[in-house]
C-alpha positions in Angstrom: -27.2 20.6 10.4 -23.9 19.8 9.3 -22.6 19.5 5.5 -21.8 16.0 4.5 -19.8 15.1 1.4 -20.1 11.6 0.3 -17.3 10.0 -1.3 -13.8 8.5 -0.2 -13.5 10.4 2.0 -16.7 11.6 3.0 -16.2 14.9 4.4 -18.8 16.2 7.4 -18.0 19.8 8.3 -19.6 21.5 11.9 -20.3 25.1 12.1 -20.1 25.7 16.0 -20.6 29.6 17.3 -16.8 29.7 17.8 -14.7 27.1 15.7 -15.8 25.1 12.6 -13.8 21.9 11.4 -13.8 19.0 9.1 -14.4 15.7 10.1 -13.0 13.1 7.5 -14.0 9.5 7.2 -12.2 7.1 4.6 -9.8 4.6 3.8 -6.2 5.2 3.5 -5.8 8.8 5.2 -3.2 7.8 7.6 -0.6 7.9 5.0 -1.4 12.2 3.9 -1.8 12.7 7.4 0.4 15.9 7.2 -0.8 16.9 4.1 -4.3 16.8 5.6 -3.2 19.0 8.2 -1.2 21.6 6.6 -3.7 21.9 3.9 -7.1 22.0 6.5 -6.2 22.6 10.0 -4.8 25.8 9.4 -2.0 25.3 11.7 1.1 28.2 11.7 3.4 26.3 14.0 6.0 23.8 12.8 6.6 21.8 16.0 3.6 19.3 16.9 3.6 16.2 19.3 2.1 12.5 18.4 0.9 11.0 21.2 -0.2 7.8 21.7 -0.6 4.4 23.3 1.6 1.5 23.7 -1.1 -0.3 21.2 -1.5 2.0 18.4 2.1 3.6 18.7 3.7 0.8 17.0 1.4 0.3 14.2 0.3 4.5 12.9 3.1 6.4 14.7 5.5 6.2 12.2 3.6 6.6 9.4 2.3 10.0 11.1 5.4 11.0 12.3 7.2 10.4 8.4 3.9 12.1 6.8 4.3 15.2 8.9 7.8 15.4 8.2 7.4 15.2 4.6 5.6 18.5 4.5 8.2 20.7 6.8 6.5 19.6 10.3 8.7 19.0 13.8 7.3 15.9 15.3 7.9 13.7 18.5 6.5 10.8 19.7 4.8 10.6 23.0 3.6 7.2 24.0 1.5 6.4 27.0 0.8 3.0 28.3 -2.2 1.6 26.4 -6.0 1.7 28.3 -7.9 3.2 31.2 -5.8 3.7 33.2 -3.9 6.3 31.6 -6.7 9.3 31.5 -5.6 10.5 34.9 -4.3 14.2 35.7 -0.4 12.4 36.8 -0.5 11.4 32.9 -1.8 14.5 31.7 1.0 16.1 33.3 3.8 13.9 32.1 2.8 14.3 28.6 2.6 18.5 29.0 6.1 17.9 30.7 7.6 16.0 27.5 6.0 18.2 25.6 8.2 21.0 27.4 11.1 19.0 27.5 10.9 18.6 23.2 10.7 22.4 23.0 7.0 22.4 22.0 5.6 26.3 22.7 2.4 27.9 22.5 2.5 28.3 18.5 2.8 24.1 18.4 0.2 21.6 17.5 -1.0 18.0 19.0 -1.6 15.1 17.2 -4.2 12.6 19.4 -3.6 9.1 17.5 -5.5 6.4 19.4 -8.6 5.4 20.8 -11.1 7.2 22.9 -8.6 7.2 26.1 -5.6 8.7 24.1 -8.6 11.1 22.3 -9.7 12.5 25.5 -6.4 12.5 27.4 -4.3 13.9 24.8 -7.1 16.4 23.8 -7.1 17.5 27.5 -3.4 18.2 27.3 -3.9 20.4 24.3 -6.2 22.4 26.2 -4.1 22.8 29.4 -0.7 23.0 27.6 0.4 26.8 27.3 -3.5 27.8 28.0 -4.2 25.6 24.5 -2.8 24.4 21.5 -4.5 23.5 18.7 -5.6 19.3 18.4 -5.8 16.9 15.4 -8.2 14.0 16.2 -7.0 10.8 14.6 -9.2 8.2 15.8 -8.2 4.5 15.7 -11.2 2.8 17.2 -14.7 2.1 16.2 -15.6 4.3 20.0 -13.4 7.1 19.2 -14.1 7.1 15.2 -18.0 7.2 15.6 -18.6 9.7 19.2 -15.3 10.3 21.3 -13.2 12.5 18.6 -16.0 14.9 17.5 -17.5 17.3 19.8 -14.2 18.7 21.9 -15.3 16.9 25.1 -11.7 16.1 27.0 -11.0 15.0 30.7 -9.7 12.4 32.6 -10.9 10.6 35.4 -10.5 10.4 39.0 -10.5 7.8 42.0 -14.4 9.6 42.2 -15.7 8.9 38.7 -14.8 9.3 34.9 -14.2 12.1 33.1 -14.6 14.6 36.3 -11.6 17.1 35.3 -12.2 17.8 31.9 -12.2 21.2 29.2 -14.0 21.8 26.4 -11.5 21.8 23.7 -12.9 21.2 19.5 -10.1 20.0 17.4 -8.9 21.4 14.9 -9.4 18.6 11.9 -10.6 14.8 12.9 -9.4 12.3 10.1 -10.6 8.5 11.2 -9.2 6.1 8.0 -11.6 3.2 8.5 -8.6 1.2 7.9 -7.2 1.3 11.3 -10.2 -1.0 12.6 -8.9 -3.7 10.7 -6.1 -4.7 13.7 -8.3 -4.5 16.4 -8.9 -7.5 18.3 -12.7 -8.3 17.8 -13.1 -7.5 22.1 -12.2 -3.7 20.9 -13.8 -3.7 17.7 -17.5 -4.9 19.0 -17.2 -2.6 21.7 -17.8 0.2 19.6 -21.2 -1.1 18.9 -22.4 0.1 21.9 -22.3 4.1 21.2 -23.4 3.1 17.8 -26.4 1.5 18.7 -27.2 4.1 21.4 -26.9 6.7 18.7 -29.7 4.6 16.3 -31.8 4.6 19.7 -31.8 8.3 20.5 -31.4 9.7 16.7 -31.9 7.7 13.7 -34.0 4.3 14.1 -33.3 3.4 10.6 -29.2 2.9 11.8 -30.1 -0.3 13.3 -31.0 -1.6 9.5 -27.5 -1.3 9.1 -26.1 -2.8 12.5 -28.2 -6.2 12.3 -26.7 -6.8 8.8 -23.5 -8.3 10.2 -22.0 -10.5 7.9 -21.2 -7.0 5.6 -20.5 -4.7 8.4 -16.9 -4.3 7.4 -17.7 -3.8 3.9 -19.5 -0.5 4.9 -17.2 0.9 7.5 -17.4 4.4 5.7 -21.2 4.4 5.4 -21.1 3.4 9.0 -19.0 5.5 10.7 -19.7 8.4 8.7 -23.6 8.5 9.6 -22.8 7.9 12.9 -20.6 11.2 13.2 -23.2 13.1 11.7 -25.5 12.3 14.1 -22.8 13.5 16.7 -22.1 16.5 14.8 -25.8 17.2 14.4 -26.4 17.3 18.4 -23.0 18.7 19.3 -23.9 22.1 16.5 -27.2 22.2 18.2 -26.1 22.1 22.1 -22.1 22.3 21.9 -21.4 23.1 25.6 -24.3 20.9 26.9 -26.4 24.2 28.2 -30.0 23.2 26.8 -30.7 19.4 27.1 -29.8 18.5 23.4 -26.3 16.8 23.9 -27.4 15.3 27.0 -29.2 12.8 24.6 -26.0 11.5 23.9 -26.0 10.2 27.6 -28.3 7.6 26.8 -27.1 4.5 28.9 -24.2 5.9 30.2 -25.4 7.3 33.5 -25.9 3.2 34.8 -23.0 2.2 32.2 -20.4 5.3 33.7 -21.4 3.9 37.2 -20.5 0.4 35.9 -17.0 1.0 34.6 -16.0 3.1 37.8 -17.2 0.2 39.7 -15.2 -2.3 38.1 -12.4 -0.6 38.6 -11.4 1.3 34.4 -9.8 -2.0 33.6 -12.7 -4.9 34.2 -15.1 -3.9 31.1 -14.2 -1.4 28.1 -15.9 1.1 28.0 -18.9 -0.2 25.4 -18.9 -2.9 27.4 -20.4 -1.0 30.3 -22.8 1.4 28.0 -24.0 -1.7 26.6 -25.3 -3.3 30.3 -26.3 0.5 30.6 -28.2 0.7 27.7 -30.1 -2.6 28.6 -31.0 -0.9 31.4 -31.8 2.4 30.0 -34.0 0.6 27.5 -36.1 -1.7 29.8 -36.5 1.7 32.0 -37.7 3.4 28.6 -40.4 1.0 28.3 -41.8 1.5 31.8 -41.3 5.2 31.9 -41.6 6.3 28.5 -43.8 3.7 26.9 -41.0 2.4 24.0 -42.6 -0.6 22.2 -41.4 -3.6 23.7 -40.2 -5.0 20.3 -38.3 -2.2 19.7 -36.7 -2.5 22.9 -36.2 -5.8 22.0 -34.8 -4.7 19.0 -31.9 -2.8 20.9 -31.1 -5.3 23.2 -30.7 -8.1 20.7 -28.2 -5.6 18.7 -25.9 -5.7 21.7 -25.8 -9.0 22.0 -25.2 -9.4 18.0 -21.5 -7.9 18.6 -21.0 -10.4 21.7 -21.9 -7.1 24.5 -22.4 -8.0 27.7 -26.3 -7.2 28.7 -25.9 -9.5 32.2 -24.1 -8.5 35.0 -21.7 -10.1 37.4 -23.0 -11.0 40.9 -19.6 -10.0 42.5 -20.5 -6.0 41.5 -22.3 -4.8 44.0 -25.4 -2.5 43.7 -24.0 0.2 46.6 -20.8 0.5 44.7 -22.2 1.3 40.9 -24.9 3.8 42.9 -22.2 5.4 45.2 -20.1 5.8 41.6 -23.0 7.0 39.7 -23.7 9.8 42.3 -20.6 12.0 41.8 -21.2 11.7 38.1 -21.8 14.4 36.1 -24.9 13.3 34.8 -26.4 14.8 38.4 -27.3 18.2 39.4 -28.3 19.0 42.5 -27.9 15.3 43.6 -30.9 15.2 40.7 -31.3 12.1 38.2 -31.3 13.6 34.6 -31.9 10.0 33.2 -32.1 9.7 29.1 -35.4 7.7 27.6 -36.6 6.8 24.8 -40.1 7.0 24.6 -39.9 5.0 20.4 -36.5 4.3 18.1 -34.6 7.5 17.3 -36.7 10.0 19.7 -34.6 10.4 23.1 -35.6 13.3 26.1 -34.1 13.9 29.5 -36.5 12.7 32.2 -36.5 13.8 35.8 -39.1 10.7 36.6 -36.7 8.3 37.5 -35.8 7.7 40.8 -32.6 6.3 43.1 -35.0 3.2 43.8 -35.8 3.3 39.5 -32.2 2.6 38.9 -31.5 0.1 41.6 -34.1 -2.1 40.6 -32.8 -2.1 36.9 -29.0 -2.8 38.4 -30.9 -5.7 40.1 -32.2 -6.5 37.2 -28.9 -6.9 35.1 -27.8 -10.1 37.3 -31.0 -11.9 35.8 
């Protein structure tokens, strides 16, 4: 299990076979970024790269980039254009290329700073640049702060599906300073809700105690976030390359929600948007397959729709296209449904009972 140290910040440190690294959650880290690193990361190099979106860039980037300095570091800005569209291999490349072009080497470092799409895409360029550099996460987002930055999952997507070229690559330090949520539009923030909700589902029943309470959500951002990465950390120590079932828990609504984003296109929902319709799917399939309490999948469903998720779905998507989408996912073996239940609140298992017919029905079902 990992160690977690409560407090401002509250520290949670993995101990995986090959690396181990802190995970930081607190309030006003942004500004000792570079001390955080030099102090934790264990980082030799002097030349690192920021990158980040067109969103974040202007608000943190500075502040990194003047925090690193401060302790002898080499920084330079990289920004991408802000959302989905920019986990693809063209952007990939084009951030290793000014990477190149600034003199980074082999001995340098990359900063990630930015939401789960500059998490994933950034810490897919650490892995591919020079055969791999080492990676700060700094999460910005609710999504990236609770699940995206911890486990050393990167990829980008394809015309195919999401996330298809990918590395394993586990950061070297993740600092999320709570503070960062505070400029997200509410769209961005609620969407986070999603992986939080499906982690109370699979893990810890007693999270959704803390989700239904609303009107003080903000005041317990730390609390929040932090429990939530230790569930993470707790499934990613126990299954870190996804070889004996464990972390495919964490794939609870996301083999319908995956097929729902690719379908509309990685600009149409955000990301927790589609987990949520998959979770509502997910959960009503739980109830017929693995006998959850109808309350409790009640329970879920009325969660989502607490932080304004979407649990309908638009006529105009069509069935064919989400299935067609959700075949070439990972999430399939052998053309094979591994589909995540819950059989009660915070007990999850991979179930091969589901079938192609299963999960159009439950599609159908969304547009009701």
């Amino acid at each position: 299990m990992p160690t977690l140290t409560e407090g401002n910040p509250t520290e949670i440190s993995l101990q995986l076979k090959n690396d181990n690294y802190l995970v930081a959650v607190g309030s006003g880290l942004i500004s000792s970024a570079g001390e955080w690193i030099q102090q934790r990361a264990g980082i030799t190099g002097s030349k690192a790269a920021i990158v980040t979106d067109s969103n974040v860039g202007p608000l943190y980037a500075s502040t990194v980039c003047d925090s690193l300095k401060a302790v002898g570091y080499e920084p330079v800005i990289i920004e991408v254009p802000a959302g989905e569209a920019s986990k693809s291999m063209e952007c990939a490349t084009d951030v290793c290329r000014q990477m190149l072009q600034a003199g980074l080497d082999r001995k340098s470092f990359l900063v990630a700073l930015g939401g789960g799409v500059v998490g994933d895409l950034a810490g897919f360029a650490a892995a591919i640049f020079q055969r791999g550099i080492p990676c700060i996460q700094i999460p910005t987002t609710i999504v990236s702060q609770v699940d995206s930055s911890v486990g050393g999952k990167t990829g980008v997507n394809t015309p195919e599906g999401k996330n298809l070229l990918g590395a394993f690559h586990q950061p070297r330090l993740v600092f999320a300073d709570v503070d960062t949520l505070s400029t997200l539009p509410d769209r961005e923030f609620n969407e986070g809700f999603a992986e939080i909700i499906k982690h109370a589902a699979i893990r810890d029943a007693s999270l959704l105690d803390l989700v239904e309470d609303r009107a003080k959500i903000r005041e317990n951002l730390i609390q929040l976030v932090s429990r939530n990465v230790a569930i993470k950390a707790a499934v990613v120590e126990e299954d870190e390359r996804e070889t004996s079932g464990t972390r495919a828990l964490l794939n609870f609504g996301h083999t319908i929600g995956h097929g729902i984003e690719a379908a509309g296109g990685y600009g149409r929902f955000l990301h927790g948007e589609a987990i949520s319709l998959g979770l509502v799917a997910a959960t009503r399939l739980s109830v017929q397959k693995a006998s959850l309490d109808a309350d409790a999948a009640q329970r879920i469903i009325n969660c989502l729709l607490a932080y304004d998720l979407p649990t309908k779905l638009a006529d105009d998507l069509e069935t064919s296209t989400i299935t067609d989408a959700m075949a070439r996912d990972k999430k399939f073996e052998d053309g094979e449904i591994r589909f995540v239940l819950v059989g009660e609140t915070g007990s999850a298992f991979v179930s091969t009972e589901v079938s192609a017919a299963d999960i159009e029905r439950e599609i159908e079902a969304l547009r009701s």
